[in-house]
KEKEKE-789951 format. One line per field, with one value per residue (C-alpha): residue in three letters; x, y, z. Coordinates in steps of 0.2 Angstrom, whole numbers, plus 5000, padded with zeros to 4 digits. Example, Ala and Ser with C-alpha at 12.3 -4.5 7.8 and 13.67 -1.06 7.14 Angstrom:
! KEKEKE-789951
resn <- ala	ser
x <- 5062	5068
y <- 4978	4995
z <- 5039	5036
//
This chain:
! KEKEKE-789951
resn <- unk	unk	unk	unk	unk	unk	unk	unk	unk	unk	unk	unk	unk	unk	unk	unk	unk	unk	unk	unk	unk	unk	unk	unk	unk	unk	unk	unk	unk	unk	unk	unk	unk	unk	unk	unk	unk	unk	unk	unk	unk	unk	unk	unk	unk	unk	unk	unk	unk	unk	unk	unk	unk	unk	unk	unk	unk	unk	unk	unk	unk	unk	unk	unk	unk	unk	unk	unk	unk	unk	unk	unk	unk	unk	unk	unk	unk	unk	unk	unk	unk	unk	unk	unk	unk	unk	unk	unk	unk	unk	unk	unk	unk	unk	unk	unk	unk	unk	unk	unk	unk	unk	unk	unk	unk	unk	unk	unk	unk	unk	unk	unk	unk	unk	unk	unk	unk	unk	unk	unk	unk	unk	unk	unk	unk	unk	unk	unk	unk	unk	unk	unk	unk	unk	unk	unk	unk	unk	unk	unk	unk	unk	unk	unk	unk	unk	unk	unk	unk	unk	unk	unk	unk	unk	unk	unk	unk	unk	unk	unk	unk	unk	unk	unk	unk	unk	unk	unk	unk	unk	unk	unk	unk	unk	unk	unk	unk	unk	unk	unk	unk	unk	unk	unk	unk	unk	unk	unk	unk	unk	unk	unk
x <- 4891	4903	4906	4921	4923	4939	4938	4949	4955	4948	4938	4924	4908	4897	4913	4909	4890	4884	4888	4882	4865	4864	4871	4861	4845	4847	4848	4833	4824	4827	4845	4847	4864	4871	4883	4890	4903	4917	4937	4947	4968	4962	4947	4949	4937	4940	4938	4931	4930	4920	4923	4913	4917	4914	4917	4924	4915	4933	4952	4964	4968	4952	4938	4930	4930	4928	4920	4917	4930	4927	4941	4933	4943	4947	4963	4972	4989	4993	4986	4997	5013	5007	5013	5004	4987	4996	5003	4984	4975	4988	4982	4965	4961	4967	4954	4939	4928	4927	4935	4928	4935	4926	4932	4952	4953	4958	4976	4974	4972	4983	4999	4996	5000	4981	4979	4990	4984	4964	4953	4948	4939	4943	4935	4936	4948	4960	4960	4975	4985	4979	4984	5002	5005	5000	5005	5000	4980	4968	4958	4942	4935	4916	4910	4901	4912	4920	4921	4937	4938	4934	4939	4925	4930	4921	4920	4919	4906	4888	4896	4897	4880	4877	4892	4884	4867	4878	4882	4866	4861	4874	4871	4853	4845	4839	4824	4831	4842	4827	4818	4833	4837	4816	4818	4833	4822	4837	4838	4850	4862	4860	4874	4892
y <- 4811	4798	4794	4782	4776	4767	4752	4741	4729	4732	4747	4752	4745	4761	4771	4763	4757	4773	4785	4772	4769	4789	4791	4775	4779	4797	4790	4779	4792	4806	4809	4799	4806	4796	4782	4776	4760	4755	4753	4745	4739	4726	4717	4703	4701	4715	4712	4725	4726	4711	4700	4709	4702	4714	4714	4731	4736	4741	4742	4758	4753	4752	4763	4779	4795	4802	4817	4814	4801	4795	4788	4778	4775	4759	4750	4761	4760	4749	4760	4773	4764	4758	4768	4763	4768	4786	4788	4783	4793	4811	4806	4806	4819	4832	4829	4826	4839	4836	4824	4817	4805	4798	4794	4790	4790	4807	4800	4792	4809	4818	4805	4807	4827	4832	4838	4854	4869	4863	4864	4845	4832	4813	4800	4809	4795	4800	4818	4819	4807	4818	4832	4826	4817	4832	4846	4857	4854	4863	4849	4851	4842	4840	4842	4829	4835	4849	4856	4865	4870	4851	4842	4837	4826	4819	4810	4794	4780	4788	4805	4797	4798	4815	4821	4813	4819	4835	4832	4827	4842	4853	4846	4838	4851	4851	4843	4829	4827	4827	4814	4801	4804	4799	4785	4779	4781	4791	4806	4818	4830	4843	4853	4851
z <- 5034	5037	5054	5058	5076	5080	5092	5100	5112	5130	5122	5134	5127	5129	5124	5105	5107	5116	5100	5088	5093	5094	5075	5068	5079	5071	5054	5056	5062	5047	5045	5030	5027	5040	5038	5054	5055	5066	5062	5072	5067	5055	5051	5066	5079	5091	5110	5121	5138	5147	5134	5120	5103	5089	5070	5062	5048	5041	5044	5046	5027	5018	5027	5018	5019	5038	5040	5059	5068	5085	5095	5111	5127	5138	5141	5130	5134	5121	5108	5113	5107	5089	5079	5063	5073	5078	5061	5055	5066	5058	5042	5042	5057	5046	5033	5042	5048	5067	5078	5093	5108	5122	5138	5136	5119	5122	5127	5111	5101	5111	5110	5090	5091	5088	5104	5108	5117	5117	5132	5135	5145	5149	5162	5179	5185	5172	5173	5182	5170	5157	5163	5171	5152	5142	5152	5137	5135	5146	5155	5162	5175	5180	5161	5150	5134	5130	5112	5106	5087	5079	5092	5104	5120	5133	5150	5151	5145	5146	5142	5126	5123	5129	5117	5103	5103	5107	5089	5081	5087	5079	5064	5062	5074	5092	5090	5079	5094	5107	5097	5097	5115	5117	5107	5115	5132	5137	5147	5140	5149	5136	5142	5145
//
């Protein structure tokens, strides 16, 4: 399974690092089918939030296959109005299986046309935005993510994580997803 998560500038650092760990923990740990990496606009250094330098693995021309994307929040309102990354992101949604956004990427998601009429989750600061910019999604407050058809949102930073063992265990099994929350030393929030 090819999962792709797209950083960039001002990206939250758990928004990105969160899910990672809990796909390349969960491959480490017997779900060899795993290949996690990060895209971001190009293969530059990208700069997340604090100062956080980071090297994508691959560009938005010259990734693989995505069978699961992750799009991760932060200072996204740049995002919003580049339209190469919302042209990208209507290509390759379509063909992978499930989409997934953390915290603001949502916005991200939603601006591209993705979003439509799906219930939905973001940072609890942002749920107002959210809704008042995309009067047409159903968003939830008070939930770590939300799953409608292939697209899985979540709350903000550490809901990351919760949504992505979420999705280990959808795929790998509720166990597999207990044993990389314990080797994590994290304490999962196993429902939404």
């Amino acid at each position: 399974m090819n999962i792709g998560i797209y950083i960039y500038d001002q990206a939250e650092v758990l928004d990105f690092s969160g899910p990672f760990e809990v796909f390349s923990t969960a491959k480490r740990l017997g779900a060899q089918d795993i290949n996690v990496f990060l895209i971001s606009e190009s293969l530059e250094p990208v700069t997340a939030r604090g100062g956080f330098k980071i090297l994508p693995d691959y560009s938005l021309d010259n990734h693989p296959q995505i069978d699961l994307l992750v799009v991760v929040g932060g200072v996204h309102t740049n995002e919003m109005h580049k339209s190469n990354l919302l042209n990208w992101l209507t290509s390759v949604a379509p063909l992978a299986s499930e989409v997934a956004s953390v915290c603001t990427g949502a916005f991200l998601l939603a601006k591209a046309g993705l979003l439509k009429d799906e219930k939905v989750t973001t940072h609890w600061e942002d749920i107002s935005e959210l809704k008042s910019a995309f009067p047409n999604l159903q968003v939830v407050n008070n939930q770590r993510w939300v799953t409608s058809g292939k697209f899985t949102t979540s709350g903000g930073i550490s809901a990351g994580i919760d949504m992505s063992l979420h999705l280990v265990s959808k795929h790998y099994g509720f166990e597999q997803a207990r044993t990389v929350a314990r080797q994590m030393e994290y304490n999962w929030q196993k429902t939404a």
